[in-house]
Structures are given as C-alpha cells and as structure tokens.
C-alpha positions in Angstrom: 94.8 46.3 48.1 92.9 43.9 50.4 94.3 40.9 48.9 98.2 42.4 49.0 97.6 43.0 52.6 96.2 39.5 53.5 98.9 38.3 51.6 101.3 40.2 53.5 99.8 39.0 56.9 100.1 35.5 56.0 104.0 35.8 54.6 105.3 37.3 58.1 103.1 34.7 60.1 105.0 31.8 58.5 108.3 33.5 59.3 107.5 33.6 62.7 106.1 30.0 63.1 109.2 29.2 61.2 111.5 30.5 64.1 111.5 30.6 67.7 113.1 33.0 70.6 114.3 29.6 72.0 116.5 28.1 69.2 117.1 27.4 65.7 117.7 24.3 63.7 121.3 24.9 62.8 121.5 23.2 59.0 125.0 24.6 58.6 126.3 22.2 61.0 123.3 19.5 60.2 124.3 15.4 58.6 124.0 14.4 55.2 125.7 11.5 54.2 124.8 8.6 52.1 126.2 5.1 53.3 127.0 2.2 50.9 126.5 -1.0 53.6 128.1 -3.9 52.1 126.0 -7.5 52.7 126.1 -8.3 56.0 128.7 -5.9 57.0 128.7 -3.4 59.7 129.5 0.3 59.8 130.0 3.3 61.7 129.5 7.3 60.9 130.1 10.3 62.7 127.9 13.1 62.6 129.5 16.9 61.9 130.4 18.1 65.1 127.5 19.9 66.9 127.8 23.9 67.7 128.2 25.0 71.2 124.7 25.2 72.9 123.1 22.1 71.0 120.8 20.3 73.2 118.6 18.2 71.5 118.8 16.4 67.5 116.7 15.2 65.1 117.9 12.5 62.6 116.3 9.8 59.8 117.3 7.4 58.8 116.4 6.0 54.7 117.4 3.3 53.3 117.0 3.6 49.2 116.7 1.0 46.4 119.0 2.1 43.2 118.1 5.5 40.9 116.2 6.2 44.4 116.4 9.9 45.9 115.1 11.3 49.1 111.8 13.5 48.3 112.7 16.2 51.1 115.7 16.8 52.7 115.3 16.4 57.0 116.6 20.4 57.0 113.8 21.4 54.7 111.1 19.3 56.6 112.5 20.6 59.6 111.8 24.7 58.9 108.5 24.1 59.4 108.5 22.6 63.1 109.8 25.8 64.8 111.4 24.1 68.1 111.4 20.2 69.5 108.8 20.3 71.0 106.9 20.1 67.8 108.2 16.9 67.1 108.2 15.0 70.7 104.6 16.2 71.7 102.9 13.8 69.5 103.4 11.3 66.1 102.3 13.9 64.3 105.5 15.5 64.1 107.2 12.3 63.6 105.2 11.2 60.5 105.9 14.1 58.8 109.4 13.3 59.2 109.2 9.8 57.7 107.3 11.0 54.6 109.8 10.1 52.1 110.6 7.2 49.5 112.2 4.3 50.9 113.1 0.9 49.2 112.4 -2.5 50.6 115.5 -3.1 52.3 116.1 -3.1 56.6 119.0 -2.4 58.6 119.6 -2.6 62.2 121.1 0.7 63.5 122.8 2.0 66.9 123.8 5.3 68.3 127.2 6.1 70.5 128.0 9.1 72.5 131.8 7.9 71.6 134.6 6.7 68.7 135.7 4.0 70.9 132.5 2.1 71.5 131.2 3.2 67.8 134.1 0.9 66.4 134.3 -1.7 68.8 130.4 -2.3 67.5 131.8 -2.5 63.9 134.5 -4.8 64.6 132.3 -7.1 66.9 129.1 -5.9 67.4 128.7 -4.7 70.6 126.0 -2.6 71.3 125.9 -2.5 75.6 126.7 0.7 75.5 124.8 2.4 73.1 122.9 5.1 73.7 119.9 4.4 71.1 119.4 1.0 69.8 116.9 -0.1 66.9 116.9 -3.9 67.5 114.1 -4.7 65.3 115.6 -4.3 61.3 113.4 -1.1 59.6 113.8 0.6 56.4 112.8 4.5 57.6 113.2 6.0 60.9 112.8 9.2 62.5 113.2 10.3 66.1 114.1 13.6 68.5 117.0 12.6 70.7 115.8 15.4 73.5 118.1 16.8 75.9 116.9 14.1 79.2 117.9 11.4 76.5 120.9 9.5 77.2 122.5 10.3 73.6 122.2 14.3 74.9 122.7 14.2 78.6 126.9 14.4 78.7 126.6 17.2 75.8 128.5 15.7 73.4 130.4 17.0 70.4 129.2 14.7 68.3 127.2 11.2 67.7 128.2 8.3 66.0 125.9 6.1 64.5 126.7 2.3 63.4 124.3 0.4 61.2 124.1 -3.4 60.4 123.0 -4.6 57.3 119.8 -7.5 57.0 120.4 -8.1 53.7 123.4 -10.5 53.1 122.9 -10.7 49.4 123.2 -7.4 48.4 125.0 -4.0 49.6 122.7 -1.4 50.6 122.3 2.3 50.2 121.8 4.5 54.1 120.7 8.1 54.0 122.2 9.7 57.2 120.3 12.8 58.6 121.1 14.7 61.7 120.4 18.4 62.8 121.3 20.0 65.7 118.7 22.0 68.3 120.7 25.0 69.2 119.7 26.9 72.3 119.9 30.3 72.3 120.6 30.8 75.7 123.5 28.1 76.3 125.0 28.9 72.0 127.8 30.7 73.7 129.3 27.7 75.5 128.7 29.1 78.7 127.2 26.1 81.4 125.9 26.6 84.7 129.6 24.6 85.6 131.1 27.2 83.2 129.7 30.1 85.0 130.6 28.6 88.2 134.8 28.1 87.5 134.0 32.0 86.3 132.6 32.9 89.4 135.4 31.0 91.1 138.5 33.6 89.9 136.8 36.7 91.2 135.0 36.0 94.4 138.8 36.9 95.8 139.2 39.6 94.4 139.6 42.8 96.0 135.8 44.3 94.7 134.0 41.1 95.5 135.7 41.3 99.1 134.8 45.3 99.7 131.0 45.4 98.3 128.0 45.5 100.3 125.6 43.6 98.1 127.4 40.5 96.2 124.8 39.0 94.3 124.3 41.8 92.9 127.5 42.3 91.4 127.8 39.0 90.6 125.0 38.5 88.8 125.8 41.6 86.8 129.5 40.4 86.3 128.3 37.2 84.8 125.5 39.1 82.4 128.5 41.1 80.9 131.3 38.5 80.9 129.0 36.2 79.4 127.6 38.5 76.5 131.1 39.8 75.6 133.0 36.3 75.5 132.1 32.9 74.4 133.3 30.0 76.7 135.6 29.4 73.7 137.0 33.2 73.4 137.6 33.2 77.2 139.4 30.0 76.9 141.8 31.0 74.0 142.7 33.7 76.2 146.3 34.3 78.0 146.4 34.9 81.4 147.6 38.3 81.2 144.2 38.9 79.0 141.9 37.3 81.8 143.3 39.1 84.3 142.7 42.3 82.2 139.0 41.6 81.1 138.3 40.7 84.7 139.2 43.9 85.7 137.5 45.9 83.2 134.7 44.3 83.3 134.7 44.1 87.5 134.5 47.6 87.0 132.0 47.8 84.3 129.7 45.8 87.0 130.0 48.5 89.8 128.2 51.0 87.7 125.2 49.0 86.5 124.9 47.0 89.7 124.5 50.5 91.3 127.3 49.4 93.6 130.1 52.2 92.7 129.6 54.8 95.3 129.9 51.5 98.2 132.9 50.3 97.2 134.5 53.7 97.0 133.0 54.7 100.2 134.8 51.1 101.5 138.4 52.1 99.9 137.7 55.2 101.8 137.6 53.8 104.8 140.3 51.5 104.4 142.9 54.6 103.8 141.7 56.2 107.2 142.1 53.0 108.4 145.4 52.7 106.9 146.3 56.2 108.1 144.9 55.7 111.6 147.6 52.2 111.8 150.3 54.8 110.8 150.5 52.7 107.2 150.4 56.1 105.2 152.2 54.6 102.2 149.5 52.1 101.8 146.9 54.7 101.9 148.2 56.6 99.6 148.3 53.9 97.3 144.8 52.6 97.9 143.4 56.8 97.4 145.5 57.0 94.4 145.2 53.6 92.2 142.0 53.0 92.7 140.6 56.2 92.9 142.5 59.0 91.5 144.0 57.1 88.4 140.4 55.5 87.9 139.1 59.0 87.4 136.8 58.9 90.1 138.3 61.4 92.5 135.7 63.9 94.6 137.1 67.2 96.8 137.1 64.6 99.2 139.1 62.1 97.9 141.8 64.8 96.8 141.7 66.2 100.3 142.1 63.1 101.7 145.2 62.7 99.7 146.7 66.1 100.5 146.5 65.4 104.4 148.2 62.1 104.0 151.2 63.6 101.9 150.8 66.5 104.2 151.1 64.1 107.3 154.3 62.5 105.6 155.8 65.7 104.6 155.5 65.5 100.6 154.8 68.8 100.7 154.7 69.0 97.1 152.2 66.8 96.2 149.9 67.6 99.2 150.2 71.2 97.6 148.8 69.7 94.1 146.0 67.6 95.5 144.5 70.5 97.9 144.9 72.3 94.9 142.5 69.7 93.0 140.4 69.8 96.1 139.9 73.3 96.0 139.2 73.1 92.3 136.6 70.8 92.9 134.9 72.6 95.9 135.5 76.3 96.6 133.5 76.5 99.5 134.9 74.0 101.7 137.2 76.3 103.6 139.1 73.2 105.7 141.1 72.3 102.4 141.8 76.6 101.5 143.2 76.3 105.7 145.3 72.9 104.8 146.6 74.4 101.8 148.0 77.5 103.6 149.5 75.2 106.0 151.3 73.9 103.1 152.9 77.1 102.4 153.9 77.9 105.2 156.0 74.7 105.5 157.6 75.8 102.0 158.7 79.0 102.9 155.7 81.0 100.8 154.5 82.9 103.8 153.1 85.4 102.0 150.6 83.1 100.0 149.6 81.5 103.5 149.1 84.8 104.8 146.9 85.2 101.8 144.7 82.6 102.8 144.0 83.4 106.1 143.2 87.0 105.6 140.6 86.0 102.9 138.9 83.2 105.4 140.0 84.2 109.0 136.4 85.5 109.8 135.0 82.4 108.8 134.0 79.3 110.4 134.8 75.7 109.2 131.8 73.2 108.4 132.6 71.1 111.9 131.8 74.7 113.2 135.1 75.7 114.6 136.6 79.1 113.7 139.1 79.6 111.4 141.5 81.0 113.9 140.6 78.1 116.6 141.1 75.2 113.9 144.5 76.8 112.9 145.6 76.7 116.3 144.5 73.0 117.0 146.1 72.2 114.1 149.6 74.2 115.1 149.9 72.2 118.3 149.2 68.7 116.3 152.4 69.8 114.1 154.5 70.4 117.2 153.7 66.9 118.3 154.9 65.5 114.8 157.7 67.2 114.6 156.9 69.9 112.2 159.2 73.3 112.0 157.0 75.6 113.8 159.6 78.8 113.2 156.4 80.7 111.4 153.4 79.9 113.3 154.5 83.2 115.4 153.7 85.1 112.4 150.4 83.0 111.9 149.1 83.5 115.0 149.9 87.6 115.3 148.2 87.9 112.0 144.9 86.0 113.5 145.0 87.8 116.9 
C-alpha cells in the first residue's frame, strides 16, 4: 500500500510540472516539416499559423544526413519544460533541446515576420529585415523567440523561416520545428487595444452615461463580454447582434457591479424631470421601457406611471398601473386615494366612494389627512382642466 501511494504522489506531481496556470504548449498548431535544400540554393517555409493568444515560440532547427531520424520530437521534449521561462532562464533548457542526432552538414538560416521579405531573401538574399539571423553556418539550433523579441513583438500569425544551404555539392535534408506559447489570459484574442475599441461603443451609451460608479461597470462589462465572446466571435458578428449582446450584457453588468438600484433610481429622476418640463410622453416611455418591460417595476415605479397617465388623462391605463401599485403595496394609502380619483373621472362613483369610506380616517405617509390631500388634489384638477362635476359628491361624503 505504501509503494501504490508513493507512486501515486509522484504520477500527479509530473502532471502538474507538466502544465502551468499561465499557458500551454499548443502541439496542435506546432511545425514539423522536413526541407530538401538543394546545393547552394535558398528557401523559405512558413510556419502553421499560430492560435490567438501566442506570445512566445520555441523552434530547432536539424539538419540530417540520409536514413537519419530525429531521436525526439521538439513537442515531446517540450512537455517537460512547463512554460518559457524554463527554457530562457538558463542553457540548461536549451541543451536539452538540441539533444538529437544531426549530420555533418551547416546551413545559414533567417527568420521573417512577413511573405514578402521571406521571398525577396530567396530570390536574392536579403536578410535587412529579418527578424532572427544565424550568420555563422550550424547544423542544430535551438532557441525561445520570447514575446520582447522582435520576431514576437507585432503578434504575428505566423513566421517564416528561409535557410541557405553551405553545401554546394550536395542537397541537404532541414528538420523544421516550431511550437507556439499560448497564454491563457490573451487565447481569446482579446488585446488591451481590443478591449479598448470595446470599451469605445458603450461609453455612449445611455447606462454608461446614467451610473454613479463607471469603472465599476466597466470593468465588469469587459469581464463578461470578454469570457462570453472571442475577439473572433465578436467580429463575425452583424451589427444587429452587437448591438443586442451589448445590451444584454450592459444589463448583466448592473447586477454584479452592484450598480442596478443607481441607475434605476437615475431613470427615476429623469421621468420627474421629464414630467416636471411638461415632456410626459417621454417619461412615460423612459418608466415603461426601461423599467416596467425590464421587469423591474416597484409600487413606486407603477405609481409613478399611473400619475403621469393620470396627468395626461389615459385614464385607462393610470387605472391598471395604480392597480399594480396597490398590488405591490397595500399600505401606501396615496396610490388607493389616486386610484379613486381615477374612478371618479370614469364615471364609477360608487367604487371611488368605496375608497374613501375605507381610508377617509386615515392619514397619508407625507402626514396629511386623507380628506385634506383629496382636497389639494381637487383644486390641482381644476387648474388642469379636469371635469370637476363630482367632487361635490366627494367632498359631502368626507365632511
């Protein structure tokens, strides 16, 4: 039993050296080829294109008399250096990577960030703008291309490595290796440039203009966005479809930024503002789409909507929201008092009378009476323009 469990400990230790939280090696998108060089000729390869998020490579270089085969591949040598640092810390790392078979032949070889300067090197041999140049002819190399190299620093898709044969007698056989450091972190495609031109379509827009703590939201917009889409996914997507992943996830950010009950407290405002600047149409939009439809309607928020129907005479519909109001809040009496004020404008006395027998003894949470608040709001009517034909019958009942 002692020597299962030892065993065990050691197995799950070299799984973890074997990985890292940072990255991976990715040896589905890693180089292999093997290059026939013809005497004294020149050539140029591509690498396979490297995943989103690659930030560093690895590659060797063999070159191999006949009937010779590499010992280890650079993918298998690689699993057991868990991240790049392993490799540009010391020549440790590098050694390892060299220990293979290799014949007696040399080659020059050069590295390009692009096609264009890649073949003008084969045609003519132009090497000023490479970005990795092995002047001195060798028959093995091996070297990290880290992210502050200048083969890494524009990001690029791919490499393209040109070799020049020293042998002008006979061809010679090139073992290609490249694998790609993926970090885990930048895999989705998603640069700090990205995240800015994200950034960029919603600071406009009408949540990141009403809430108190931006940042905030911000940060939590990008965390979401970011972890739902790749750069790639949000670029294959229609405009229509940005718009509508914006939104939901705009909204998705007011409830784990903690920021929801500010920005409706600001829409709110902006309706009373609205309603104050005699723009009750526009209130009532701003109460209802972004409010009411978004299922995030308090007593309040209905109220508020029945008084500005009320105020423009849809009597109807300020009868359904104080309904919803009262549904929501039984005790606050001022909505029971608007709602009979609705009835009476629609000729159903008797269920206004109702009302204001039940609550008439009562006072209103601002403290005014029942009978004194119906009153005030009687003469505010008049001044609209309201048919005041049954406040008699009102105002005998209260007396």
């Amino acid at each position: 039993m002692r020597f299962s469990i030892t065993a065990l400990c050691l197995f799950f230790t070299a799984v973890l050296f074997a990985q890292s939280n940072e990255g991976y090696w990715d040896n589905v998108r890693a180089t292999n080829e093997t290059i026939i060089l013809e005497a004294g000729k020149r050539k140029a390869v591509q690498s396979a294109d490297f995943p989103a998020g690659t930030t560093e490579a690895v590659f060797r270089i063999s070159l191999l008399d006949d009937n010779q085969k590499i010992s280890s591949s650079l993918v298998s040598l690689l699993k057991a250096i868990p991240d790049p640092s392993g490799i540009s810390q010391g020549t440790a790392g590098a050694v390892f990577l060299l220990s293979t078979i290799t014949g007696e032949d040399k080659c020059k070889f050069y590295v390009f960030t692009n096609e264009t300067d890649a073949l003008q090197f084969e045609k003519s041999g132009v090497t000023k703008n490479a970005c990795f140049a092995q002047e001195e002819p060798v028959n093995k190399a091996a070297k990290l291309l880290s992210e502050d190299s200048k083969c890494m620093l524009a990001t690029p898709k791919k490499l393209w490595f040109t070799f020049e044969s020293d042998n002008w007698v006979m061809k010679q056989k090139i073992v290609l290796e490249v694998v790609p450091w993926v970090d885990n972190t930048l895999k989705s495609g998603w640069s700090t440039q990205a995240k800015k031109e994200l950034l960029k379509t919603i600071q406009q827009s009408d949540i990141a203009l009403k809430i108190a703590n931006k940042d905030l939201w911000f940060g939590t917009f990008l965390e979401l966005f970011t972890k739902k889409y790749t750069y790639a996914e949000y670029q294959k997507l229609l405009a229509v479809e940005k718009a509508k992943a914006m939104g939901t996830i705009s909204e998705e950010s007011l409830m784990k930024s903690g920021q929801l009950n500010g920005y409706l407290d600001s829409l709110r405002k902006e309706a009373q503002q609205l309603r104050f600047s005699n723009k009750t149409p526009e209130a009532i939009l701003t109460i209802q789409k972004e409010i009411i439809d978004k299922k995030r309607a308090t007593a309040a928020d209905y109220g508020l909507l029945g008084s500005l129907y009320l105020s423009s005479k849809q009597f109807v519909k300020a009868e359904e929201a104080y309904l919803k109001a009262v549904g929501l809040d039984k005790t606050a009496l001022h909505y029971q008092l608007q709602l009979a004020h609705v009835y009476l404008f629609t000729n159903q006395l008797s269920k206004a009378k109702d009302i204001h027998k039940k609550y008439q003894s009562n006072n209103l949470p601002d403290g005014k009476s029942w009978t004194e608040q119906t009153k005030a709001d009687f003469q505010q009517f008049e001044k609209n323009g309201f048919d005041t034909s049954d406040f008699k019958k009102i105002l005998r009942l209260l007396d």
